[in-house]
C-alpha positions in Angstrom: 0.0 0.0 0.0 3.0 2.7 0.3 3.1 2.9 -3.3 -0.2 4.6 -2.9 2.6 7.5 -2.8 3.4 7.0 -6.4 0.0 7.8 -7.8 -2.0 11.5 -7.9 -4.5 10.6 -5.2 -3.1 11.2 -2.0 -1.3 14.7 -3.6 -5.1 15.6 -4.9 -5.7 14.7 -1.4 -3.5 16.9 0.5 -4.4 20.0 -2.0 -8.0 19.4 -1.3 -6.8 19.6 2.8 -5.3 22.9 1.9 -8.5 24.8 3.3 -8.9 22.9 6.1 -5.6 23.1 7.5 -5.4 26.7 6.4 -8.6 27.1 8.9 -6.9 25.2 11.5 -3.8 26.6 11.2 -3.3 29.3 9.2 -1.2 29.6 6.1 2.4 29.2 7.9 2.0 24.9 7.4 3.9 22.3 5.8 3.7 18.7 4.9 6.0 16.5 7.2 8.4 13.4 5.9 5.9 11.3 7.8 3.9 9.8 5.1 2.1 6.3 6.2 -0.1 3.9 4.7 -1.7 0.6 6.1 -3.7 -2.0 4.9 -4.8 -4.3 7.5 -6.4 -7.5 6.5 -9.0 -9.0 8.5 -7.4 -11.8 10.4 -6.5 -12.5 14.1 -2.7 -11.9 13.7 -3.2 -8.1 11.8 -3.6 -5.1 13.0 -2.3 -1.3 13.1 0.7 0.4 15.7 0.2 -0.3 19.2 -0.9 2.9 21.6 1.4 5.8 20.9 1.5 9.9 19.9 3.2 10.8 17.4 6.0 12.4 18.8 6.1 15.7 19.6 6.0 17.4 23.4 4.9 20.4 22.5 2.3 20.5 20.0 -0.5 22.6 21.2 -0.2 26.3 21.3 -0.3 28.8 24.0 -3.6 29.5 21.9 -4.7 25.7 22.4 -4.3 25.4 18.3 -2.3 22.7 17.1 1.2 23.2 16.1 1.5 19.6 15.0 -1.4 17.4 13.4 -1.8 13.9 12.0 -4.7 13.7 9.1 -5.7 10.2 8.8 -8.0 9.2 5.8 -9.9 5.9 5.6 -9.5 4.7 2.1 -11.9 1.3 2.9 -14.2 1.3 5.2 -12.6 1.0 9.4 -14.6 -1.0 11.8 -14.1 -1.9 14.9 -13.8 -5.7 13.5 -10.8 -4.4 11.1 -9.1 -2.4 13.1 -10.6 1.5 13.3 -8.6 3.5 15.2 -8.8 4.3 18.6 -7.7 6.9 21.2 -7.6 8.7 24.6 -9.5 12.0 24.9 -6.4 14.7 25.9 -8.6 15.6 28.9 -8.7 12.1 29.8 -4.9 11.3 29.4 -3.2 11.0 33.1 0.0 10.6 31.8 1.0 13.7 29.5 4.0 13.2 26.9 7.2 13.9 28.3 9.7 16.2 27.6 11.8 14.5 25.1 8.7 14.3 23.1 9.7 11.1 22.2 7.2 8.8 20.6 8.8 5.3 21.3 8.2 6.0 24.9 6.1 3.1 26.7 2.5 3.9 26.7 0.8 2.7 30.0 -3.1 3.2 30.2 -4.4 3.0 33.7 -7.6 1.0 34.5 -9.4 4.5 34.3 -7.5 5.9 30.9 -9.2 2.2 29.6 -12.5 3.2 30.6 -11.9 6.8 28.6 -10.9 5.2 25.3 -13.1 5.8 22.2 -13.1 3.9 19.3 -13.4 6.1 15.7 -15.0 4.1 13.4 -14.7 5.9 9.9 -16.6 5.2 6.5 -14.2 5.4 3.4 -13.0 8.8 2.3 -13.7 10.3 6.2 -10.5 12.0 7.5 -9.4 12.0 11.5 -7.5 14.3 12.6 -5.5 14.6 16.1 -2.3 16.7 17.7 1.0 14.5 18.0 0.1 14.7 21.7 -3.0 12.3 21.4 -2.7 8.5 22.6 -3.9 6.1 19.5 -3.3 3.1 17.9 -5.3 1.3 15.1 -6.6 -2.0 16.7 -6.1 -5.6 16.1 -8.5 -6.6 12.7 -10.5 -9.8 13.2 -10.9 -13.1 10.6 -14.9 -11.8 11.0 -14.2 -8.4 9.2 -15.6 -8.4 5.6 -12.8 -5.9 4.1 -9.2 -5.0 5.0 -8.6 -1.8 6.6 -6.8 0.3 3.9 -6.0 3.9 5.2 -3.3 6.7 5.0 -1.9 9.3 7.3 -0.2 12.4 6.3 1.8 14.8 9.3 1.8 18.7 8.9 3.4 21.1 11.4 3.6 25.0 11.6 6.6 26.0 10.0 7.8 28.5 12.4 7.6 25.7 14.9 10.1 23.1 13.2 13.7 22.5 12.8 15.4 23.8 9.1 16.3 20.3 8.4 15.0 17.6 5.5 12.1 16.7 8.0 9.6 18.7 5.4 9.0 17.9 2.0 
């Protein structure tokens, strides 16, 4: 499914985002080297990235705007049988990121953060959206599923907020 990359679609995609994120965000934006695709088939042994954020300590604003965003668009129908994603609420999360912003940190949820998560089942062409600071994971498929999980993400950050390096494209 990473070849997806190769074709028009997701670039038509991320043009036709340009108002959203322009609402969100403003114009000062960019497209992050983060580019992911999934396709998760419905069986017992598949399924999408354990609980984790995305990487990134600080990326709300003093303003409570997002300086860093994850825009996740379900190609195929996600289910909770093939795998939808899931999350914690920020307001529920007890344990914030810490301060190395570090995304392969161990994600613990507490017996109460389990009772807070919600799952986002999306039909095809719907688009999620979260902050790097969010806890999610796409969840294991099962055999009972009728269709794979297919899906995308795409990462965009302010661009007063990031480093001058090749992390943009």
């Amino acid at each position: 499914l990473a070849f997806i990359y190769l074709s028009d679609e997701p670039w038509l995609a991320v043009r036709a985002l340009s108002p959203f994120l322009e609402r969100v965000r403003g114009p000062k934006y960019r497209l992050m080297a983060g580019l992911w695709a999934w396709h998760v088939q419905p069986s017992e042994d598949d399924s999408g990235w354990k609980p984790h954020r995305d990487g990134f300590s600080t990326s709300v604003s003093k303003s409570n705007l997002p300086d860093a965003m994850t825009v996740w668009l379900a190609l195929t129908d996600a289910t909770c049988l093939n795998g939808c994603i899931y999350l914690v609420p920020s307001h529920w999360d007890a344990t914030p990121p810490s301060s190395t912003g570090r995304s392969e940190e161990e994600i613990v949820l507490s017996d109460r953060a389990l009772q807070n998560i919600r799952a986002l089942p999306a039909t095809a062409g719907s688009m999620l959206v979260w902050n790097h600071n969010v806890i999610h994971w796409g969840a294991r498929a099962s055999s009972r599923a009728s269709n794979p999980r297919c899906s995308i993400a795409l990462m965009f950050r302010r661009v007063e907020d990031g480093p001058e390096d090749h992390s943009w494209l």
